[in-house]
C-alpha positions as CSV (number, residue, x, y, z in Angstrom):
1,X,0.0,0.0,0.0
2,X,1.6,4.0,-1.0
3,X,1.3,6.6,0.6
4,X,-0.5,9.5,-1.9
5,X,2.1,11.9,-2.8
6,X,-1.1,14.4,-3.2
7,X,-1.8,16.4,0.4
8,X,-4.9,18.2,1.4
9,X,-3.9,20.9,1.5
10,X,-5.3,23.4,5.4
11,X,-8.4,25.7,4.5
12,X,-5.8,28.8,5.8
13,X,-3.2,27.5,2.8
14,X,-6.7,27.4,0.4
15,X,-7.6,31.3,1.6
16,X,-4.1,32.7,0.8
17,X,-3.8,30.9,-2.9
18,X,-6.9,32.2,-3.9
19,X,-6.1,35.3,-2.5
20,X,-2.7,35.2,-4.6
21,X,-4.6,34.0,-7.7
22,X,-7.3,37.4,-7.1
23,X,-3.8,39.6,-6.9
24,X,-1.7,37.7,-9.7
25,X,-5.3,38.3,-12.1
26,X,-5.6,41.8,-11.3
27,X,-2.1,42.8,-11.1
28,X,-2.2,42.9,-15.2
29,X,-5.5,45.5,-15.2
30,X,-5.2,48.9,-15.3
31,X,-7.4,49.3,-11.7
32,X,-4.8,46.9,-10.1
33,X,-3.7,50.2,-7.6
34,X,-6.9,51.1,-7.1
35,X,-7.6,47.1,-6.5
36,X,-5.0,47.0,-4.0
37,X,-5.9,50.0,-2.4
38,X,-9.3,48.6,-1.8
39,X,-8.2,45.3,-0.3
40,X,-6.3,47.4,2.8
41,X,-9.5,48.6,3.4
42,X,-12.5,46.3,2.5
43,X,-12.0,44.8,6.2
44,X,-12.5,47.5,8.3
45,X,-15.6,47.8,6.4
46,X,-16.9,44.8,7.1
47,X,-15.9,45.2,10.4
48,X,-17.9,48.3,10.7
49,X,-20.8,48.0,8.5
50,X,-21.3,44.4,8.0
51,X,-20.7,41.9,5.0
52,X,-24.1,42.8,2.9
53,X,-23.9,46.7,3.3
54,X,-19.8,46.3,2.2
55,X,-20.9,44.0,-1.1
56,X,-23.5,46.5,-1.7
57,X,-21.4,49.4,-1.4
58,X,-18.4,47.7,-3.5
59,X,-21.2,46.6,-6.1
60,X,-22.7,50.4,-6.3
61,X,-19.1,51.6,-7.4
62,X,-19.4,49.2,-10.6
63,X,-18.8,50.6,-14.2
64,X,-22.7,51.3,-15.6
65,X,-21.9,49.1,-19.0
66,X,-22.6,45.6,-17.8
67,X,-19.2,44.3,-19.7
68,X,-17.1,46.5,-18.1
69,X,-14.9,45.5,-15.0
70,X,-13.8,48.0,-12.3
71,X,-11.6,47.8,-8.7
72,X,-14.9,47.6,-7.2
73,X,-16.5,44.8,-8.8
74,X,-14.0,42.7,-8.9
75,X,-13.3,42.7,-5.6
76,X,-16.7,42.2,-5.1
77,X,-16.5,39.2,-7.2
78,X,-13.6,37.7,-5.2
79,X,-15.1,38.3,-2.1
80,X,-18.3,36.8,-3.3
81,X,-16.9,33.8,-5.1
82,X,-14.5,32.5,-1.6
83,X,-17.0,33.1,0.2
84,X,-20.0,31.2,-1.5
85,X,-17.8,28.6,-2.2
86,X,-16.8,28.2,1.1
87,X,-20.3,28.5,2.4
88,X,-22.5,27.0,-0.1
89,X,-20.2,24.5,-2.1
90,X,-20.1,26.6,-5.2
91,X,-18.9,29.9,-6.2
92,X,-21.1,33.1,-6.9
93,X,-20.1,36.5,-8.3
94,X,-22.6,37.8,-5.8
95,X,-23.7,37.1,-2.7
96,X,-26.0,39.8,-1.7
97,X,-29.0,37.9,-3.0
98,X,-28.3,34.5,-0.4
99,X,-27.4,37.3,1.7
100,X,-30.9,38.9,2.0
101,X,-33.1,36.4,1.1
102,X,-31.7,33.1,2.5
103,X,-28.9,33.3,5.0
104,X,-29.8,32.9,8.7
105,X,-28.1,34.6,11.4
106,X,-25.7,31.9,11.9
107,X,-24.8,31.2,8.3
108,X,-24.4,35.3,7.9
109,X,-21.9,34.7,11.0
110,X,-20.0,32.8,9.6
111,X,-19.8,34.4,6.2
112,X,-18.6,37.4,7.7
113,X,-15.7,35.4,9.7
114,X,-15.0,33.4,6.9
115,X,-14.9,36.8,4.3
116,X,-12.3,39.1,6.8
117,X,-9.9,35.5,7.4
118,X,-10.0,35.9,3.4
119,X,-9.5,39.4,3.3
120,X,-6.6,39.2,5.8
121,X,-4.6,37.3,3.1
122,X,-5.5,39.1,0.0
123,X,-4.5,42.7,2.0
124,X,-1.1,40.8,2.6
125,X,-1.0,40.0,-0.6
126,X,-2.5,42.9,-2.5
127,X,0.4,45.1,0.3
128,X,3.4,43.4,-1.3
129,X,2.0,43.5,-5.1
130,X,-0.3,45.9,-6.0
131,X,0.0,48.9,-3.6
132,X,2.4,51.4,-4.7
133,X,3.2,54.5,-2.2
């Protein structure tokens, strides 16, 4: 009987690559400073305002043409997508809608924990590769 050479890998290693993948995507768009900007921030906003007002407020700062893909959004996006996958077992673009309509308490809870661990790593991340001062 072998041993697997494949590990699982620990849900903290699983936050900071996708973190690294949201940086290493955005760091070839022309909003990645304002991207990285935005990721120091995003966390004290869900601190202080919650997970659903934060998506709704990143989600109001979109570009008006539906193809068209801002700081904002995307961030939105990532945040979403972690999340949702995390949560519900497959990955959304946004999460206000489970947010308002289907989440309890609990479940919102533990989205919000589960978004700022997230957002801890793509700060660190977004810190060392996006943010220029």
């Amino acid at each position: 009987m072998s041993i697997p050479q494949t590990r699982q890998r620990t849900l903290e290693q699983q936050r900071a690559a996708s973190a690294w993948q949201c940086v290493e995507a955005v760091k070839r768009t022309d909003f990645a400073s304002e991207y990285g900007q935005l990721a120091r921030e995003v966390a004290s906003l869900v601190q202080m305002h919650g997970l659903g007002q934060t998506l709704a407020f990143l989600m109001s700062k979109r570009p008006k043409k539906p193809e068209e893909v801002n700081a904002h959004l995307q961030l939105a996006r990532d945040l979403s997508r972690w999340v949702s996958q995390q949560l519900l077992g497959t990955a959304r673009d946004d999460l206000r809608d489970w947010i308002v309509q289907t989440a309890t308490v609990a479940e919102y809870r533990r989205a919000t924990l589960e978004a700022l661990a997230f957002l801890t790593w793509l700060k660190r991340f977004a810190e060392a590769e996006l943010v220029k001062e």
